[in-house]
RODO-2510 file (C-alpha; in nm, 4 decimals, decimal comma):
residues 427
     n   res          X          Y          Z
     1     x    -9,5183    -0,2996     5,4956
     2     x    -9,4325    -0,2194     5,8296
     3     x    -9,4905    -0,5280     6,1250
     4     x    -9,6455    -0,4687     6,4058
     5     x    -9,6183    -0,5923     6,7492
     6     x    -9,7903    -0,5921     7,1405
     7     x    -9,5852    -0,4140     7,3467
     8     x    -9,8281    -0,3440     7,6456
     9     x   -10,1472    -0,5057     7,7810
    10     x   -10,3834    -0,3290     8,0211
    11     x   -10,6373    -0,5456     8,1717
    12     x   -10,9027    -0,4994     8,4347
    13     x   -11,1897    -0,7682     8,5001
    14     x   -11,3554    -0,9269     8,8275
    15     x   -11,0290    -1,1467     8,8627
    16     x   -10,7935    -0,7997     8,9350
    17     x   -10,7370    -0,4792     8,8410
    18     x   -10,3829    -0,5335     8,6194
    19     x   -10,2798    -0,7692     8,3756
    20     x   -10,0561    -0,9779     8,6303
    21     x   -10,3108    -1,0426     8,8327
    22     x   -10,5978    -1,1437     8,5868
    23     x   -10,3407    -1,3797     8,4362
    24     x   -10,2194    -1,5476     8,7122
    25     x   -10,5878    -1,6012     8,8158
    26     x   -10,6720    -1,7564     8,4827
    27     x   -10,3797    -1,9578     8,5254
    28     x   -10,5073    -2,0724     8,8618
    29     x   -10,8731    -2,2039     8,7244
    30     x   -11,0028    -1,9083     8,9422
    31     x   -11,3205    -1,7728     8,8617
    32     x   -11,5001    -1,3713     8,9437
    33     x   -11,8715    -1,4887     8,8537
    34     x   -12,0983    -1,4845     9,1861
    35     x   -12,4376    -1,3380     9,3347
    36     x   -12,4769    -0,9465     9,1888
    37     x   -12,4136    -0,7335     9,4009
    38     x   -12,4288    -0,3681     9,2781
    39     x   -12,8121    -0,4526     9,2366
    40     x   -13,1177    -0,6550     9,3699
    41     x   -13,1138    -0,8817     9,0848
    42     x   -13,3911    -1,1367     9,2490
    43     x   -13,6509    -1,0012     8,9763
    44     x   -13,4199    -1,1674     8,7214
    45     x   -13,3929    -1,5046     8,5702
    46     x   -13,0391    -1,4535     8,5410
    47     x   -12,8682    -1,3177     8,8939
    48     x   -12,4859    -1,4144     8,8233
    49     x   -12,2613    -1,1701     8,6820
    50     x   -11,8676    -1,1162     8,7519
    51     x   -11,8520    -0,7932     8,8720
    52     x   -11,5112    -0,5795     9,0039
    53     x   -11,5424    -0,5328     9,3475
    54     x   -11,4358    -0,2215     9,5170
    55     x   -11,3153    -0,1052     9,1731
    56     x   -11,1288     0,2642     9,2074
    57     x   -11,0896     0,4657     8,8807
    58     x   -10,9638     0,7628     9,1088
    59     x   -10,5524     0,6434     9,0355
    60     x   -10,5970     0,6872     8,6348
    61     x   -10,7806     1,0158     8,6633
    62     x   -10,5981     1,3241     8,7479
    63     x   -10,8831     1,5290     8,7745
    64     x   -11,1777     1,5014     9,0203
    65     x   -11,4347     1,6495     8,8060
    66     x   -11,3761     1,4729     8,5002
    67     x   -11,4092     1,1807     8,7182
    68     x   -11,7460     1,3029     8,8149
    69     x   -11,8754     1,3327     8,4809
    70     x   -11,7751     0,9563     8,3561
    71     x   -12,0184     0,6665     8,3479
    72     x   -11,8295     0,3765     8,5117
    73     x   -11,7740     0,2046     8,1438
    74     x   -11,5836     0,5465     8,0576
    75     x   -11,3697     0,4560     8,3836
    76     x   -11,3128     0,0910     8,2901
    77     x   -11,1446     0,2295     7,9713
    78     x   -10,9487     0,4720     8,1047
    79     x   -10,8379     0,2399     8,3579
    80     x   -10,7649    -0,0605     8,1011
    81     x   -10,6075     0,1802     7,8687
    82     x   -10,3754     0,3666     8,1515
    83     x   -10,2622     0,0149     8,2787
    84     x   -10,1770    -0,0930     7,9072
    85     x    -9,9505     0,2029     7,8548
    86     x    -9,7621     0,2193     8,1657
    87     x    -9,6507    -0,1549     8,0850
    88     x    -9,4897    -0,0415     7,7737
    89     x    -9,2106     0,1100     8,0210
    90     x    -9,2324     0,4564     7,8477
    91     x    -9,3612     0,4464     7,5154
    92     x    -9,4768     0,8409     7,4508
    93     x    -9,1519     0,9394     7,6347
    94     x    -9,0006     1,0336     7,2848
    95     x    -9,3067     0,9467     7,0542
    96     x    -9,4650     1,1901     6,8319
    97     x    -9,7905     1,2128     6,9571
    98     x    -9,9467     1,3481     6,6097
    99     x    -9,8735     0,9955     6,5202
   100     x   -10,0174     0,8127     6,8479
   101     x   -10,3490     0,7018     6,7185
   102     x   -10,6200     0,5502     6,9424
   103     x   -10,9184     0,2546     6,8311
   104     x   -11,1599     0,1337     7,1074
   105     x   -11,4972    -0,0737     7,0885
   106     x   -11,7546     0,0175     7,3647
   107     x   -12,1434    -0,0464     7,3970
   108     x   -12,2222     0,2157     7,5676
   109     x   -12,5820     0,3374     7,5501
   110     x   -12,6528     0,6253     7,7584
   111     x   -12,5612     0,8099     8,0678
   112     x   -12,6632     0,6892     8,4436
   113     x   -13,0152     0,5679     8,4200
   114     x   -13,0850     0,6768     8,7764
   115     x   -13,0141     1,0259     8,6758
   116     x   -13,2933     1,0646     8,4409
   117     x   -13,5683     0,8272     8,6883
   118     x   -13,6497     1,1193     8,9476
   119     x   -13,7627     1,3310     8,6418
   120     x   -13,9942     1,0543     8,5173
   121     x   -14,1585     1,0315     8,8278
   122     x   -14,2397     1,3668     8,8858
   123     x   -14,3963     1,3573     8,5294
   124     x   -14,6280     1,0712     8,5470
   125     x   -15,0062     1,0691     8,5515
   126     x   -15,2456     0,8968     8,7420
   127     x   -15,2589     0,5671     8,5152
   128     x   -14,8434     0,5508     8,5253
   129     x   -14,7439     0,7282     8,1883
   130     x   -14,5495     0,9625     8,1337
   131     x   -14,7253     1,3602     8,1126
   132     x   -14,3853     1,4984     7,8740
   133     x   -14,5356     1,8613     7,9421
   134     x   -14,4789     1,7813     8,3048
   135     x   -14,1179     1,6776     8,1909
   136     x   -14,0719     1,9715     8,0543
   137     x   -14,1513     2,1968     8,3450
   138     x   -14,1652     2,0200     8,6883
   139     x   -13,9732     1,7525     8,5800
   140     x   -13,6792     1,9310     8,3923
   141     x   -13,5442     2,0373     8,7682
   142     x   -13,5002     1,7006     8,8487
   143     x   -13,2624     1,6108     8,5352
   144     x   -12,9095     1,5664     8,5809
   145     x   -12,7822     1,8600     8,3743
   146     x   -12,4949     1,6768     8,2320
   147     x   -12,6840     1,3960     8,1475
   148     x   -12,6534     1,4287     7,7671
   149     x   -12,2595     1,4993     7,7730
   150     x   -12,2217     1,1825     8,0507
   151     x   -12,3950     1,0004     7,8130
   152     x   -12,1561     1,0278     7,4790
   153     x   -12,1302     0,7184     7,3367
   154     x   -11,7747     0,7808     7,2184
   155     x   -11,6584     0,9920     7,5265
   156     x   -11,3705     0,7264     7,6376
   157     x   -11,1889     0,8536     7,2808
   158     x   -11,1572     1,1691     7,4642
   159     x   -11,1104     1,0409     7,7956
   160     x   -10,8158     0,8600     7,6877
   161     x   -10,6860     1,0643     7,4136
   162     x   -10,6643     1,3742     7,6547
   163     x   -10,4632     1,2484     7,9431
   164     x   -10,1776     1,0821     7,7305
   165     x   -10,1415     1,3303     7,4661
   166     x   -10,3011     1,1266     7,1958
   167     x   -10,3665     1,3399     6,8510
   168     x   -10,3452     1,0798     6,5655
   169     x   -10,5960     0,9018     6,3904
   170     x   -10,8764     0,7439     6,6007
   171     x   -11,1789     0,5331     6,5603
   172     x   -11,4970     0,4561     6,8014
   173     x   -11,6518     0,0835     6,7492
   174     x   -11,9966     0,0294     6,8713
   175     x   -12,1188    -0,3134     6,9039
   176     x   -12,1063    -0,5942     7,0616
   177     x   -11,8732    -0,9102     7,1077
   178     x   -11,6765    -0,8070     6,8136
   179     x   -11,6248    -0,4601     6,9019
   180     x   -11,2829    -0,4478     7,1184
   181     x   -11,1094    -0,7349     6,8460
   182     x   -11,2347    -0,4882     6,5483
   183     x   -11,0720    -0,2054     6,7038
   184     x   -10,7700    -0,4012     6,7486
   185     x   -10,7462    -0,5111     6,3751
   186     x   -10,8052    -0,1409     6,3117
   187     x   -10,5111    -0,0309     6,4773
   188     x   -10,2755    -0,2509     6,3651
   189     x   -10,4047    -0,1873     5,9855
   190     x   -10,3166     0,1863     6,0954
   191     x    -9,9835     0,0948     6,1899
   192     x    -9,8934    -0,1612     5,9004
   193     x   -10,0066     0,1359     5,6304
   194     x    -9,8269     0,4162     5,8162
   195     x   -10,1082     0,6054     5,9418
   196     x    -9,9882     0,5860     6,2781
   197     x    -9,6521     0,4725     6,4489
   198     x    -9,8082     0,3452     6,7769
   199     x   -10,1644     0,3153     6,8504
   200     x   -10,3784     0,2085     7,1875
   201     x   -10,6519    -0,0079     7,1156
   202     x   -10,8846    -0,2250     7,3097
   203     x   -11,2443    -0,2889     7,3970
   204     x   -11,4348    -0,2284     7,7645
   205     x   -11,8040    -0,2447     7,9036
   206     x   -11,9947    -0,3056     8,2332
   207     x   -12,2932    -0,5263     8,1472
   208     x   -12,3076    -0,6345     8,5109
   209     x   -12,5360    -0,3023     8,5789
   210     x   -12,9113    -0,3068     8,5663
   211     x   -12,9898    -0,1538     8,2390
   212     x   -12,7997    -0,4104     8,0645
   213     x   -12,8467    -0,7161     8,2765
   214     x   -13,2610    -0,6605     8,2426
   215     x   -13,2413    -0,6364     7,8442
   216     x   -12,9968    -0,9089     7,8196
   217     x   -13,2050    -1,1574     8,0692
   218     x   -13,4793    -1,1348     7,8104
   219     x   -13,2610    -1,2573     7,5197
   220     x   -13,2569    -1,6004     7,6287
   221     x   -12,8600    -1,6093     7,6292
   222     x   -12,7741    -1,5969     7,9562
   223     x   -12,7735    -1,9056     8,2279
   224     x   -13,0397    -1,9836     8,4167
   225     x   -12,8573    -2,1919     8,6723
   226     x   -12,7878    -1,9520     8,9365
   227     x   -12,7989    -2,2388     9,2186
   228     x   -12,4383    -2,3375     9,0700
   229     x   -12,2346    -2,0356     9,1106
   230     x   -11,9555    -1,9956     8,9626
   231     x   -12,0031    -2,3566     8,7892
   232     x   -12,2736    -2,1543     8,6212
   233     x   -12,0967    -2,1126     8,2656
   234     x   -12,0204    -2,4176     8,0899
   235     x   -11,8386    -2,3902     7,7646
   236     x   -11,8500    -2,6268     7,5372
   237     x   -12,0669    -2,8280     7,7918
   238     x   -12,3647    -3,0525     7,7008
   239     x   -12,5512    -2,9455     8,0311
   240     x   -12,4632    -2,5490     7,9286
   241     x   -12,7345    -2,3007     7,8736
   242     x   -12,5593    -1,9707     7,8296
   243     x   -12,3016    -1,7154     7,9688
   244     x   -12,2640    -1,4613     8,2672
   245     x   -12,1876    -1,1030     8,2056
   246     x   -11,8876    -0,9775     8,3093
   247     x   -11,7513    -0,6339     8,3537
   248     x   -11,4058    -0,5450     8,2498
   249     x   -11,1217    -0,3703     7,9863
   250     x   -10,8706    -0,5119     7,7932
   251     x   -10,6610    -0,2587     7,5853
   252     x   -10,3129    -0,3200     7,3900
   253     x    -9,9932    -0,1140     7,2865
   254     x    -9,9446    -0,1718     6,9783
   255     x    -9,6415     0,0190     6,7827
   256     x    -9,3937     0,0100     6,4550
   257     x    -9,1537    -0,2874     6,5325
   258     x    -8,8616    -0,1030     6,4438
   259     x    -8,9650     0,1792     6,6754
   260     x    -9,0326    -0,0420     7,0038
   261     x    -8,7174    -0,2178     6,9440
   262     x    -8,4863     0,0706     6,9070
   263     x    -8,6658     0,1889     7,2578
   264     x    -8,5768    -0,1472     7,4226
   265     x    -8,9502    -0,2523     7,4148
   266     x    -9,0467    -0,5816     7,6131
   267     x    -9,2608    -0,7364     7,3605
   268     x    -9,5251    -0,9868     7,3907
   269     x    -9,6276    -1,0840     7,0099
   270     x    -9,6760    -0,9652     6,6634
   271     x    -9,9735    -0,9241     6,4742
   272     x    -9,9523    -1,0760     6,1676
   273     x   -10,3170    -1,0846     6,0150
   274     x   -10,6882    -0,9963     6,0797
   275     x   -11,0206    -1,1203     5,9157
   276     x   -11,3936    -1,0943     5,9381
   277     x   -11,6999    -1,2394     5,7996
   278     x   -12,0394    -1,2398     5,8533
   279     x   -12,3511    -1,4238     5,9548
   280     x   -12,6330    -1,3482     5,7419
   281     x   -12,8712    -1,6167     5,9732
   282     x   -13,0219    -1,3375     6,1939
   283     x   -12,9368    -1,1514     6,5153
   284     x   -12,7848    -1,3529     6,7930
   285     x   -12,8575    -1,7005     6,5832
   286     x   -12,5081    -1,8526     6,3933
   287     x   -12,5144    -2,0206     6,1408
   288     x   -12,4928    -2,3708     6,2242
   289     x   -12,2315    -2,4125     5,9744
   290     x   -12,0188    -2,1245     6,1563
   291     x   -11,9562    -2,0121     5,7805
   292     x   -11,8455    -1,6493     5,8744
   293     x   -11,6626    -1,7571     6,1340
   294     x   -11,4346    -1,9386     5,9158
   295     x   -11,4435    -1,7110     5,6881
   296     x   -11,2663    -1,4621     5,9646
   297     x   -11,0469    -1,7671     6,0595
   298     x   -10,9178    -1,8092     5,6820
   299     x   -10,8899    -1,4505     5,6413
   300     x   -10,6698    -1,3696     5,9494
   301     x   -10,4374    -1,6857     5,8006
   302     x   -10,4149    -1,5604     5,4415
   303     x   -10,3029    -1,2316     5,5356
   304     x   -10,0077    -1,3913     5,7549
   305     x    -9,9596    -1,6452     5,4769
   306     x    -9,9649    -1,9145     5,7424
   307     x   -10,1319    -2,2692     5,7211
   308     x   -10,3679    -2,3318     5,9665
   309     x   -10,1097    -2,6244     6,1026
   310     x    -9,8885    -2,3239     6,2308
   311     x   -10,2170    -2,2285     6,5169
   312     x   -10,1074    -2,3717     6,8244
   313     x   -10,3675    -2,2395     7,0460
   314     x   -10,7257    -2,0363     7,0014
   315     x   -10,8729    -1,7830     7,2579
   316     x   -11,1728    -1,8897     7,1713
   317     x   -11,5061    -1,6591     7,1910
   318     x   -11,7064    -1,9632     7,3667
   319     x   -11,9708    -1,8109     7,4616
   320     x   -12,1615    -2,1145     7,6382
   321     x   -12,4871    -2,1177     7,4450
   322     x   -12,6167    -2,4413     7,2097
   323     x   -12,5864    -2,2994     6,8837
   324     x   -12,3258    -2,0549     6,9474
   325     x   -12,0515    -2,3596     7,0716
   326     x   -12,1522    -2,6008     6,8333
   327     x   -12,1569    -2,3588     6,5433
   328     x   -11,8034    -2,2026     6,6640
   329     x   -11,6579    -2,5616     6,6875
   330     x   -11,8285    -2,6356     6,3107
   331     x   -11,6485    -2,3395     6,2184
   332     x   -11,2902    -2,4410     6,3291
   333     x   -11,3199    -2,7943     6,2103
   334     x   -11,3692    -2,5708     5,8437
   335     x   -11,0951    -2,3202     5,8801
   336     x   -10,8418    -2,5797     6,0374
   337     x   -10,8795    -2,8880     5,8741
   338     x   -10,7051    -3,1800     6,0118
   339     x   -10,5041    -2,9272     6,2190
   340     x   -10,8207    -2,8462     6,4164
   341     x   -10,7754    -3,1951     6,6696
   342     x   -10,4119    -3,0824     6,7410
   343     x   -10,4723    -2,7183     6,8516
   344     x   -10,5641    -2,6004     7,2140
   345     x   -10,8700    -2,3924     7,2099
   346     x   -10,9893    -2,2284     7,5348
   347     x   -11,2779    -1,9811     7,6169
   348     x   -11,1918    -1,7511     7,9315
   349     x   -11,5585    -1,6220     7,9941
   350     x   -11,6463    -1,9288     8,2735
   351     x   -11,3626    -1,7193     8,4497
   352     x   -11,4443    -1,3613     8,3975
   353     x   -11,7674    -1,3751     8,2245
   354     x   -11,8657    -1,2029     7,8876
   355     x   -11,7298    -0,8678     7,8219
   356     x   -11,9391    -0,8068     7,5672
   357     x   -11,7537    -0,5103     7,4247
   358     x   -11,4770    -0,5922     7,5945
   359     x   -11,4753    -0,9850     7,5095
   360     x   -11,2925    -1,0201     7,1992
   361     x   -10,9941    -0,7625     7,3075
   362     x   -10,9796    -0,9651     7,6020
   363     x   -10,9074    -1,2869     7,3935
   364     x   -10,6356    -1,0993     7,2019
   365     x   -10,4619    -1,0299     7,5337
   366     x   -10,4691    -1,3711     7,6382
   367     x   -10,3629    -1,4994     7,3258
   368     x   -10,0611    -1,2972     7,3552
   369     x    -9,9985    -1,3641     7,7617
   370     x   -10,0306    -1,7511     7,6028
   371     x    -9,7250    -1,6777     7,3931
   372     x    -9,5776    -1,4594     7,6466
   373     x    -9,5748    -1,7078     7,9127
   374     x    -9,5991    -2,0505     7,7417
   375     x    -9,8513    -2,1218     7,9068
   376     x   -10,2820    -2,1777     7,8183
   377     x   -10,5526    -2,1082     8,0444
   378     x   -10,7946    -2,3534     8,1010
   379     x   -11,2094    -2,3848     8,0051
   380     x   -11,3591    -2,4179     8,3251
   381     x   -11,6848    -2,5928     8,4039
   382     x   -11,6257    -2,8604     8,0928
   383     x   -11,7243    -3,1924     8,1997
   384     x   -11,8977    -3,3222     7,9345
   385     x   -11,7800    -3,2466     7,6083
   386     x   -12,1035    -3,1817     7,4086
   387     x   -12,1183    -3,4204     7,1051
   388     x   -12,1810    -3,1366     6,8675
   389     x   -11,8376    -3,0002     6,9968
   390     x   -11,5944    -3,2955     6,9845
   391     x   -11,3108    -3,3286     6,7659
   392     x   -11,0844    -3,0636     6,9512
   393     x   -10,8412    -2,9881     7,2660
   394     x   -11,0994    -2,7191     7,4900
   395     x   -10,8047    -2,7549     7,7267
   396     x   -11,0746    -2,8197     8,0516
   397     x   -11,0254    -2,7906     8,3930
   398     x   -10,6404    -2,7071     8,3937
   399     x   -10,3873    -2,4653     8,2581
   400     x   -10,1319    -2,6161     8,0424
   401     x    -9,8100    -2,5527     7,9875
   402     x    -9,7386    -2,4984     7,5815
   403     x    -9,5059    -2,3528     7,3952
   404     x    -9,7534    -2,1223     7,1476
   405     x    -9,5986    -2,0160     6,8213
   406     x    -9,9131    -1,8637     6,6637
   407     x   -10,1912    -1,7676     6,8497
   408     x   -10,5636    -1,6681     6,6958
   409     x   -10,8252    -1,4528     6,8754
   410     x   -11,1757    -1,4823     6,7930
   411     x   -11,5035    -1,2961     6,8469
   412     x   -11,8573    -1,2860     6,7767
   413     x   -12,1181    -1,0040     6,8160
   414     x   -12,4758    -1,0334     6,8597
   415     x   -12,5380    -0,8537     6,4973
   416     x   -12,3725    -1,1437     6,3019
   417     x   -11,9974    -0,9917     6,3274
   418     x   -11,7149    -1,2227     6,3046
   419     x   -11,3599    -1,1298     6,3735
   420     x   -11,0207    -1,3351     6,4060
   421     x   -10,6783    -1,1759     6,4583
   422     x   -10,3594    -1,3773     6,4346
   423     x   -10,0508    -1,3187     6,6650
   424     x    -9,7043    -1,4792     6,6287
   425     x    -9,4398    -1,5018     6,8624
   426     x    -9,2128    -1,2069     6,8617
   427     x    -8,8146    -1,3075     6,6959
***
């Protein structure tokens, strides 16, 4: 079958807008989580979140009006997905664009929820509900009359697909955690079998925004210890008590070997193998075991036909909660072995907070910026190694310098989703 490999990276996240500068922040121990600021957030028990500031989707969209009509999580994939093609250097230039497919994981819900509020009010009754008679005539003025088309769930396919030409075979992921890395696995199965010779795939979201940040506050996964900051997110941690959101896009190029090397590609890594499993516990509650998570692990390293002694470092989906470490760190200990106190693992979210969406594409770019640079970003806020997660190298504190010769990805998703994809440096 054909190999595939990375041969662009588009990332935006609080840390910068491009991959360069994202990276070398990582690198640095930097961190975007703060105070929100796009909302007043005091009603919350949860207040941190790692927004972009002063983010400007206006360079990656050529057309005002379709610019109008895009929810900012439509613009953080356009953005992440421009920013990953322009560092192939060129590669629709001579492509065939019938066989330029495009895979992307998004949790988008619905359009602006401001745009719908004004005709709610107008409709209510004395007591505070809603009068949907009312809606229909005094409040129907007051609807945004795009609001349904804004609020496509799938719109980034076509606000992608349109601006670059892309015709081939395509693929929108809902979910959560797991949905950028499952795109990503998608694509380069559509690659390996021929269906497509290059494809752009990647995940995106903005849970920093109200509607998101008030249904996730509820859940019980977030941190409570807004008095720390940005020490708020503690991987790994004994004192940790959950994540931050973060807003952001990570996309990848991914195309035909043969075809990116014949066009001089610069390329970062191959992907070798992708697996999944899943948790059958309950919604947002691992297994303690992290069963499916090995599972994903052992499946990613069958279809390479590499032994889990070949992983030299894990982006790692360390998402900061109790079970959701300990299980995660139950589950390498399974998949790896004896291997698993010799390999650097390191979780990225203290720095940039969760994607969501966008979290497990993100680990697949910094798995292959690892191998890229020989170099591993650090967990940051680990002081304490919990005793439930000993046993392996969380990198903390500092980047290290490592020369990575296979690199795994992993993500979770709040439905019980577990994905691992396996990159290998590029001969």
């Amino acid at each position: 079958m054909t190999r595939v490999v990375i041969s662009g990276v588009g990332l935006v996240t609080a840390l910068g807008t491009g991959t360069e500068a994202t990276w070398q922040a990582l690198i640095a121990g930097k961190s975007g989580v703060d105070r929100l600021k796009g909302f007043d957030a005091t009603s919350l028990r949860t207040q941190l979140g790692a927004e972009i500031q002063n983010f400007d989707a206006t360079p990656f969209v050529a057309q005002r009006r379709t610019l109008r009509n895009m929810t900012r999580n439509d613009q953080l994939a356009v953005a992440g997905a421009a920013l990953a093609v322009q560092d192939t250097g060129g590669v629709f230039e001579n492509g065939d664009r019938d066989r330029a497919g495009l895979f992307i994981g998004g949790n988008k819900e619905i359009s602006e929820p401001s745009k719908v509020l004004d005709a709610v009010l107008v409709s209510r009754n004395a007591d505070g509900s809603v009068d949907m008679a009312r809606m229909g005539t005094e409040g129907a003025a007051e609807f945004y009359p795009l609001f349904y088309v804004e609020g496509l769930q799938a719109a980034a396919l076509f606000y992608i697909s349109q601006p670059h030409g892309l015709r081939g075979t395509n693929t929108y992921f809902a979910g959560t955690g797991d949905a950028g890395l499952t795109a990503i696995g998608r694509a380069y199965r559509a690659v390996r079998r021929g269906e497509a010779t290059i494809a752009v795939a990647g995940g995106f979201d903005d849970p920093t925004c109200w509607w998101s940040m008030t249904k996730l506050d509820a859940l019980g996964v977030l941190t409570g210890h807004n008095d720390l900051g940005a020490a708020a997110c503690r991987p790994y941690d004994r004192d940790r008590d959950g994540y931050v959101l973060g807003e952001g896009a990570a996309f990848v190029v991914l195309e035909d070997e043969d075809t990116a090397r014949k066009r001089g590609a610069d390329i970062y890594a191959e992907v070798v193998g992708v697996g999944s499993g899943f948790d059958l516990d309950g919604l947002v509650s691992p297994s303690p075991d992290g069963r499916a998570m090995a599972h994903a692990i052992g499946g990613a390293l069958d279809e390479a036909g590499v032994s889990a002694s070949a992983v030299d470092y894990i982006a790692t989906d360390g998402c900061a909660t109790g079970p959701g470490d300990a299980s995660e760190a139950a589950a390498l200990r399974s998949a790896l072995g004896s291997a698993a106190s010799r390999v650097a693992a390191s979780s990225v979210k203290a720095a940039t907070g969760h994607l969501v969406a966008g979290a497990g594409a993100l680990n697949v770019a910094v798995a292959a910026l690892a191998i890229r640079h020989a170099t591993i970003p650090p967990t940051l806020n680990l002081t304490n190694v919990d005793p439930a997660c000993q046993g392996i190298d969380w990198v903390p504190g500092e980047a290290r310098g490592l020369r990575v010769g296979h690199a795994l990805a992993l993500a979770r998703g709040f439905e019980g989703q577990n994905v691992a994809l396996l990159l290998r440096a590029a001969g």
